[in-house]
N, C-alpha and C positions, 0 to 999 in steps of 0.2 A: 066248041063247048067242052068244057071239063066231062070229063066223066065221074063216078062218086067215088070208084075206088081211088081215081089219080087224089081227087079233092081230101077225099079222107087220111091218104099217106101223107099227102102236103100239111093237113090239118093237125094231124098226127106226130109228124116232124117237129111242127111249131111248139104245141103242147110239151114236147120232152124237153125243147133246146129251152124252154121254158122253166119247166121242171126242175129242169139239171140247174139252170143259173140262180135259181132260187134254193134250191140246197146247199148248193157251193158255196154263197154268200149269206147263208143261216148259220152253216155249220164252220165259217169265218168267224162269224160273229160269238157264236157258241167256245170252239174253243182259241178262243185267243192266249196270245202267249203271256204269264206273267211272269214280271219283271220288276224287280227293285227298286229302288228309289233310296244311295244311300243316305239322302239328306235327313230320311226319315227315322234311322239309325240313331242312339243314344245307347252307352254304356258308363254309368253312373253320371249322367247328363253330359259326359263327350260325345262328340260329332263321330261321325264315321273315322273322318279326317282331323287329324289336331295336331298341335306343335306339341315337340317335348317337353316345353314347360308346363302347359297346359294338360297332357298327362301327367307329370309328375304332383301339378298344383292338388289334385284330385284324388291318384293313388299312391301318392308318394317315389321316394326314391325305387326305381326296378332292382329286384332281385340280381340281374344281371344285365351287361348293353354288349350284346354280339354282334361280329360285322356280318351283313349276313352273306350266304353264301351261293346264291343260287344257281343254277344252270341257264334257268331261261324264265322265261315269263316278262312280266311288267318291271320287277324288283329282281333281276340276275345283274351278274358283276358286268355283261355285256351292256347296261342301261345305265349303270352308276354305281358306286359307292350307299350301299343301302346298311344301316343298322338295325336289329331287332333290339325292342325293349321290353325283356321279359320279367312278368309276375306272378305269382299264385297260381292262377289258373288263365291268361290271356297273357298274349304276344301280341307286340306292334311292330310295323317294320316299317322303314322309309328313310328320310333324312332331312336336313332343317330346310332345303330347300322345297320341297314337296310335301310336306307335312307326313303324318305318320298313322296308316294306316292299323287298323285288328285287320294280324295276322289269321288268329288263333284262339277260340275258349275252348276250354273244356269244363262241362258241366261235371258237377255229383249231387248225391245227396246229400255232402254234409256244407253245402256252399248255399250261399243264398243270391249269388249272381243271377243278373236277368242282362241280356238284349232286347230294348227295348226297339222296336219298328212301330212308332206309331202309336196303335192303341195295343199291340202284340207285346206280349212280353216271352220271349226264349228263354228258356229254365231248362233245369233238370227233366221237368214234370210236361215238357211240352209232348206229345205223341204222335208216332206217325201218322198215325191214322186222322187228326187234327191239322197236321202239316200239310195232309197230302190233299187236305178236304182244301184250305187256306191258301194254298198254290195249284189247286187241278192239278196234279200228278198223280197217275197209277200207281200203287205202292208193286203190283206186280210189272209194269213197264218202265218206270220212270226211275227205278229207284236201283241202282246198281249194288247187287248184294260181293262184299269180302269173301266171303265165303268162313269169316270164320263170325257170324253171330251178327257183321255191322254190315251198315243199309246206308249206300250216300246217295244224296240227290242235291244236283248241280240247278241251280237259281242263276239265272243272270241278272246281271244293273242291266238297269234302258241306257239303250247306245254306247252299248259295251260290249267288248268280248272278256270283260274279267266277271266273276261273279263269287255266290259261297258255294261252300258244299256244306250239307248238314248231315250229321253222321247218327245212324239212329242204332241202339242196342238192344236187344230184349221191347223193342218198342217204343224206345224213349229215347231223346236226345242225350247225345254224349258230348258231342263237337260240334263246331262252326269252325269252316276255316276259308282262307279269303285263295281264291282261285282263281289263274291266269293260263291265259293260252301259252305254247313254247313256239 
């Protein structure tokens, strides 16, 4: 026969391993990781992804088309022959085989550009503290400060290791830029 104290440790035991697997799997579910979706991407109704003609048909001829230059990532001279197509305030990089990614925006106040995600629109006027509510990120953990005034926070796509970074100043969005591992 059991004794109570043995029954009680055994009971006690069970209760925790208990415990413990139902916090574990609360606090899973609680903070799960979010992650992108670039299909949901639209910048003046281009896809994330689009041919050159198909940006051009939309914002016209680029400013300028540089070959680009990378060291590493997705888009370095080690993966292929990539061109940037730059405008105003956004960069595409890629090439006609792969279609052509935003590289690059940069927001102000005298622009009226939006990235559109969905029902989100990224403006000038977006704020961290908005972003960070919208992605679950700590603006004190999450957010990698410059140290000179800007704040980036690294977003990944689903089943990717590429993602954005969005660059925040005084509070407010400045930048988007398209990020790759090296």
């Amino acid at each position: 026969m059991l004794s109570y104290s043995v029954f009680h440790n055994s009971l006690m035991k069970i209760f925790s391993c208990i415990l413990f697997m139902f916090a574990l799997s609360f606090g899973n579910c609680y903070a799960q990781k979010v992650e992108l979706d670039f299909k949901l991407f639209r910048l003046k109704g281009l896809k994330f992804d689009a041919s050159k003609e198909e940006i051009a048909a939309e914002l016209g001829k680029p400013k300028k088309v540089v070959k680009a230059n990378n060291e590493c990532g997705f888009h370095s001279v080690e993966q292929g022959t990539y061109y940037e197509l730059c405008y105003e305030q956004v960069t595409f990089i890629g090439n006609a085989k792969e279609k052509y990614v935003i590289d690059e925006i940069e927001f102000n106040p005298e622009s009226q550009l939006a990235l559109e995600y969905g029902k989100v629109r990224f403006t000038h006027k977006m704020s961290m503290a908005a972003f960070a509510k919208m992605f679950k990120k700590s603006v004190k953990e999450d957010f990698d400060d410059r140290e000179n005034g800007v704040k980036d926070a690294l977003v990944f796509f689903k089943e990717s290791d590429a993602g954005l970074v969005f660059s925040f100043k005084a509070g407010y969005l400045i930048k988007i830029h398209y990020w790759s591992p090296c």
